[in-house]
N, C-alpha and C positions, 0 to 999 in steps of 0.2 A: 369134531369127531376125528379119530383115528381112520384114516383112509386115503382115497385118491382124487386129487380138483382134475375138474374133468368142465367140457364142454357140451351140455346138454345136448347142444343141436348136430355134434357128433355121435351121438347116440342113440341116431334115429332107427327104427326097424326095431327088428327081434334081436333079444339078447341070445347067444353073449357077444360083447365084442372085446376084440385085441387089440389096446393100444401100446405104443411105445414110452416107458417112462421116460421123462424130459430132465429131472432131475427131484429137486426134494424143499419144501417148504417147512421149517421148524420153528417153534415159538422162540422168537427175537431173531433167527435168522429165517428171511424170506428169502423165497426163490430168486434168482437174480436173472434178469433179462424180457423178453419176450418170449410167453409159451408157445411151441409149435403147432398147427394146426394138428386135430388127429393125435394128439398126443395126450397124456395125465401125467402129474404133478406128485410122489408121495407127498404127503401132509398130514401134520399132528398134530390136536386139539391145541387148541390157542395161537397158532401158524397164522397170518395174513394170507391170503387166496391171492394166487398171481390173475395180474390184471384179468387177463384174456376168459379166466376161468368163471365158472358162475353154478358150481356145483361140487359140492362132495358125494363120494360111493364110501359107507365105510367099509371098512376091510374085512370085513365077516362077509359081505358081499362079495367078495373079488377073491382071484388066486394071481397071486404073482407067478412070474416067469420069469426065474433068473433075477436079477437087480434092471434089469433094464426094459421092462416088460411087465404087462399087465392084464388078465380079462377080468371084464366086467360082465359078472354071470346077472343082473338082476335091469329090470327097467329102470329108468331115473325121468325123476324129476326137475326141471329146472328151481336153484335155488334151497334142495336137497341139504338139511346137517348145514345150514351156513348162515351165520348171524350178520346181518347188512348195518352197513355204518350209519347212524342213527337209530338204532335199534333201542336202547336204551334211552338214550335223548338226543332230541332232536334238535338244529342248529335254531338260535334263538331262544329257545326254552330257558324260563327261569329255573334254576336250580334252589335256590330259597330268598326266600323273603322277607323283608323287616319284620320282624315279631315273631318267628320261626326260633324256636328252640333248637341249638345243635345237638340234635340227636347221634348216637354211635353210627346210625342208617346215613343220616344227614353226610354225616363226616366220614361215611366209607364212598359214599356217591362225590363226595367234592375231592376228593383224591382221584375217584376212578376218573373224573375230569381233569386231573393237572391243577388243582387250584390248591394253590397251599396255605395260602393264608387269605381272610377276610373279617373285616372290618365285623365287630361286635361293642355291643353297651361294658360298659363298668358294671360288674357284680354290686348292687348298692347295698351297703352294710345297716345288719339290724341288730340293735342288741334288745335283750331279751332279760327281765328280771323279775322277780316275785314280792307280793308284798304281804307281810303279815307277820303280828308279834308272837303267833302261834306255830311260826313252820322254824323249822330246820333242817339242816343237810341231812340227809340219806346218812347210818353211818353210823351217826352220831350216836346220842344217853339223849333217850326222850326226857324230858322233866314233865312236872305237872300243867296240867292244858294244852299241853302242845302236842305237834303233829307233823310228817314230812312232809318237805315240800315236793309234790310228784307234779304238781304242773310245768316249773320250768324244763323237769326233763322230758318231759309230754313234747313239751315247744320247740325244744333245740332238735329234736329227734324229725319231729314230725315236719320239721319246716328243711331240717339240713338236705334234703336230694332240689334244692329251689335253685335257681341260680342267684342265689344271695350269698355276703360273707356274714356270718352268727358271731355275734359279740355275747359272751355269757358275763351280766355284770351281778350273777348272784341274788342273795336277798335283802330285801330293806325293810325294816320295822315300820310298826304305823305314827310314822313323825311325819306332822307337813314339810318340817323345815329339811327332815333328811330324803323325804319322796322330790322335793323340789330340788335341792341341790344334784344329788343321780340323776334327775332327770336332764338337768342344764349340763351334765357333766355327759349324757348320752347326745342329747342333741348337738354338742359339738363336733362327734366325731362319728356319728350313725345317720343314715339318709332315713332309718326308720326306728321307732320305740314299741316294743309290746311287752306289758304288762299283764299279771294278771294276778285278781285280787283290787277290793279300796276302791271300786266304782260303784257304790252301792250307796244306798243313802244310811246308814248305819253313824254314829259318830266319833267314830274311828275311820272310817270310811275319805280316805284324804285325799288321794289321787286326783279324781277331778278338780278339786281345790287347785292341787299343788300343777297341773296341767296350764289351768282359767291363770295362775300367775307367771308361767315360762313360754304363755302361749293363747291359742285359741282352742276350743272344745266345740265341737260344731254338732256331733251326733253324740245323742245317748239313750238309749234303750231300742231294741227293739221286738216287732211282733213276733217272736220264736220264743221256743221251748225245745229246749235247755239254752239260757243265751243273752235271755232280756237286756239283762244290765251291762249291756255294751257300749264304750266309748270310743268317740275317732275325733282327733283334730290335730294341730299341730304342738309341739313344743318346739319353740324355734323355729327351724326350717325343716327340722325334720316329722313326718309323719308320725301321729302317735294311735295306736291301737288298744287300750284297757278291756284286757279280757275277762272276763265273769272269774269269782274264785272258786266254783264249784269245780272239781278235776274237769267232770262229764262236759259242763259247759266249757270251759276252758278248749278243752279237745274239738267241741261242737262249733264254736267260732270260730277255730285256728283254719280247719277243714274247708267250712262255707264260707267266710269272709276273710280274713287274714289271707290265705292262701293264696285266691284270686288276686287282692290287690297287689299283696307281693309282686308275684308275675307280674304284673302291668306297671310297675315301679322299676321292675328290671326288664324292660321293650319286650316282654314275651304279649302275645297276644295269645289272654286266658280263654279256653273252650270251655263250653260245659261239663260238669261231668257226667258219666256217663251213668246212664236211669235206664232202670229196667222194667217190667212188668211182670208182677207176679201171684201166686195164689198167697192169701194169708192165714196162715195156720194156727194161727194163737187169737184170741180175739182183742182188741187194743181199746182201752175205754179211753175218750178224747169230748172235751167242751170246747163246743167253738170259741173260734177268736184269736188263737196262736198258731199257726204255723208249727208244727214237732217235727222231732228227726228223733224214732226212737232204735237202738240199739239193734239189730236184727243178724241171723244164722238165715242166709241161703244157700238152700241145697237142693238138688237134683239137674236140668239140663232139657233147653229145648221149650217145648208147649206143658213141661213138668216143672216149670221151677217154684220152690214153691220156699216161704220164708216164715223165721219164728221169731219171736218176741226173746229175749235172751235173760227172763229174769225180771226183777224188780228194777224202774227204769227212773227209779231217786239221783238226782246230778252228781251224788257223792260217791258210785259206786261203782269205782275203774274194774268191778270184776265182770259188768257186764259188757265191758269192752274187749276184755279177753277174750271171750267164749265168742265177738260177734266179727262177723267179714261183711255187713254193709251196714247202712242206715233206712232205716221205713220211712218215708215221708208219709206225713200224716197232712191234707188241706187243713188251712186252719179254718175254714168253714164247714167240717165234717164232724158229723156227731160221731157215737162209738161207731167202730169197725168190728165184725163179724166175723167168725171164721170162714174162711170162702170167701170174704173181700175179695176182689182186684186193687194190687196197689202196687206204688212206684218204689224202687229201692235203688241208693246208692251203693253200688259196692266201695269197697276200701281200693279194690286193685286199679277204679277209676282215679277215688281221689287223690291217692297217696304216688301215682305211676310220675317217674323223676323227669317223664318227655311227651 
C-alpha cells in the first residue's frame, strides 16, 4: 500500500503523532541505510520495508508536512498493509511435483520464485487414424454407402489440449494387410495408436487381427454403454487403443479411458473427473448389467441442479452431443431411473479442462 513504514512501537498512545520523514522506499529502489528512531519511511506499493520498520499507515490515513514531515492521524497496528517474507511460500516448500501438470498458475508461481527452467517428460506422440470402406473426408462427393468420417475429428480435437504430440495418419480401408502395414508404419514413430472402427467382430472387422500380428492385444470389450467393443494392447512398443465406431462411443471412450491413460503415458498424474450430484428431470429407462454414460443438459446452481436426458441416446447421434455439457452415469446395476432420481453427472468442463 501507498503510505508511510513506520515503527509500531513508536506509535504508542493516542493518535496523532508527528514523525519526521527519513527518506523514501520505492519498488526496485529501497530505502538505503538504517531508519532513524521516531521516524517514517515514504513507501509505495511493491517497495521492500526498511529493516528497522514493521508497519505501513496508508496515506488516506496521514497528512504530510512539507516533504520532510508526517502525522499519523489514525491508530496502527503492528504489521499493518505488509506482506511478510514467506508469505506465499514458505522456505522448503515444494513448488511442484512429479506428475504435476505445468499449469499457466504453475508457471506464473515458478517465475515468481526465480526458477526458470525445470526438468519435464517428453510429450509422447499418438497418431490417430480411422477405419472403414464407408468414411471419407469431410468435403468431399459422398458416393453410394458411404459416410464422413466425424470420429477422427472427434479424436484429434478432443485429445489436442493433452500434453501429447497428435499424429493424423488419416483413413484406411478395411484391408488386413493395409490396417497392419499403418499400423507398423505408426508404431515406429508414435509411443501410442488410437483407432477407431474394426474392433467388432463383424467380418470386415480386421483391426484386432491385424493388432494380434504387429503385436499383442490384451483387453477387449468392456462393461459400458456406449463403448463395449474396446481394445487395448500393443503394436510394437507402442500402445494401441481400438475405439468403438459408433461416433457416440468413439467420444465416450476417448473421454473415460483414452484420456486418462494418455496422461499417465506422459508423467501426468490422472485425477478424477469431476461428478456431481443432481436431480433427474427426464426419466432414463436402463437394464442392469452395463455400466452407461448417457448424454445430459445441466442447468440451474447449488442444492438446484438439476439434469436432462438430451434426446434419443442411439451411439450414432453426435446431435445429442451438441445440445449436451455433461454425462449422466447411470450404475450398471440399476434398473430404470425415475424423474426425481438423485444421480451423478460428469460435466464436460471436468473432462475436457487442458490442466
Amino acid at each position: 500500500m501507498d503510505g508511510y513504514a513506520v515503527r509500531a512501537a513508536d506509535l504508542e498512545g493516542p493518535a496523532p503523532h508527528h514523525l519526521p520523514v527519513a527518506g523514501i522506499s520505492a519498488a526496485g529502489h529501497p530505502y538505503q541505510g538504517a531508519m532513524p528512531a521516531l521516524s517514517a519511511v515514504r513507501i509505495f506499493t511493491g517497495a521492500a520495508l526498511p529493516d528497522e520498520a514493521d508497519t505501513v499507515v496508508i496515506q488516506e490515513d496521514c497528512t504530510p508536512t512539507g516533504r520532510q514531515a508526517v502525522t499519523i492521524n489514525v491508530p496502527v497496528t503492528e504489521g499493518d498493509n505488509v506482506r511478510p517474507a514467506g508469505h506465499d511460500v514458505e522456505l522448503g516448500a515444494v513448488l511442484v511435483s512429479a506428475g504435476d501438470r505445468i499449469s499457466p498458475f504453475h508457471a506464473s508461481w515458478l517465475a515468481a520464485c526465480g526458477v526458470g527452467h525445470i526438468e519435464v517428460k517428453r510429450r509422447p506422440k499418438v497418431a490417430v487414424f480411422s477405419t472403414g470402406d464407408e468414411l471419407v473426408t469431410p468435403g468431399t462427393a459422398l458416393g453410394p454407402g458411404q459416410i464422413y468420417d466425424a470420429n477422427r475429428q472427434a479424436l484429434l480435437l478432443l485429445l489436442r489440449e493433452l500434453p501429447i504430440v497428435l499424429i493424423d495418419r488419416g483413413l484406411v480401408a478395411d484391408d488386413r494387410s493395409a490396417i497392419r502395414d499403418l499400423l507398423q508404419g505408426c508404431a515406429a514413430d508414435a509411443d501410442a495408436i488410437i483407432t477407431s472402427g474394426g474392433v467388432s467382430v463383424g467380418d470386415a472387422d480386421w483391426v484386432k487381427q491385424a493388432v494380434a500380428e504387429v503385436g499383442t492385444l490384451t483387453l477387449w470389450k468392456l462393461n459400458l454403454k456406449p463403448g463395449k467393443p474396446l481394445a487395448y494392447g500393443r503394436a510394437g512398443k507402442a500402445h494401441f487403443f481400438g475405439l468403438p465406431g459408433n461416433p457416440v462411443s468413439t467420444i465416450v471412450t476417448a473421454l473415460l479411458v483414452a484420456r486418462p491413460a494418455l496422461l499417465k503415458l506422459a508423467g501426468a498424474r490422472p485425477e478424477p473427473p469431476l461428478e456431481i450430484e443432481c436431480i433427474l428431470r427426464t426419466p432414463i429407462e436402463h437394464r442392469p448389467g452395463r455400466e452407461e454414460f448417457q448424454r445430459g443438459l445441466l442447468t440451474g446452481a447449488g442444492a438446484g441442479l438439476e439434469v436432462r436426458v438430451t434426446g434419443d441416446q442411439s451411439s450414432n447421434r453426435l446431435s445429442t452431443f451438441v445440445a449436451a455439457n455433461c454425462l449422466i452415469r447411470v450404475p450398471k446395476n440399476s434398473n430404470d431411473l425415475a424423474e426425481g432420481s438423485r444421480v451423478s453427472v460428469l460435466p464436460f468442463g471436468g473432462l475436457l479442462s487442458g490442466y
